[in-house]
C-alpha positions, 0 to 999 in steps of 0.5 A: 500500500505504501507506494501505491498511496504514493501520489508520485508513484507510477506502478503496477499493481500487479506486481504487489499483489501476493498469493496466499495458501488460501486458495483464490486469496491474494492479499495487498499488504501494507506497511506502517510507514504509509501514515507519513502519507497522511499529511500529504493528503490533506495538503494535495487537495481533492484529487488526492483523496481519489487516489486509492479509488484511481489505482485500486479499483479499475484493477480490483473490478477487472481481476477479481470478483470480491474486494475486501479492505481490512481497515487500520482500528482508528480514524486517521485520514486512510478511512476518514478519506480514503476508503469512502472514495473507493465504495 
């Protein structure tokens, strides 16, 4: 998630996405430096918030059938901001 939060960043998300035992499950994970990206967020302006929308869904839609986004427990700017963009 990191670089694909990354509003600079330019890459295929394919290369991130990591088969799992479980049969049909693939998993994006994530790191805990991608809340540095929080900040730059806010700072970017609308089209910033669209970000995770822009990169994570056309491929999601095209590749799979069920998306499942397993939020961080608390309310910083990922699930305030981003996550509503993508529903």
């Amino acid at each position: 998630m990191f670089d694909l939060l990354d509003p600079q960043g330019a890459l295929n998300i394919g290369d991130y996405v990591y088969n799992t035992d479980y049969h049909q499950f693939y998993l994006l994970s994530n790191i805990l430096d991608t809340a540095i990206h929080g900040p730059t967020f806010i700072k970017s302006g609308k089209h910033a918030l669209n970000i995770l929308k822009d990169r994570l869904r056309p491929y999601a839609v095209k590749n799979y059938d069920f998306t499942i986004i397993d939020c961080p427990p608390n309310l910083e700017v990922f699930v305030i901001f981003l996550l509503p963009a993508i529903l």
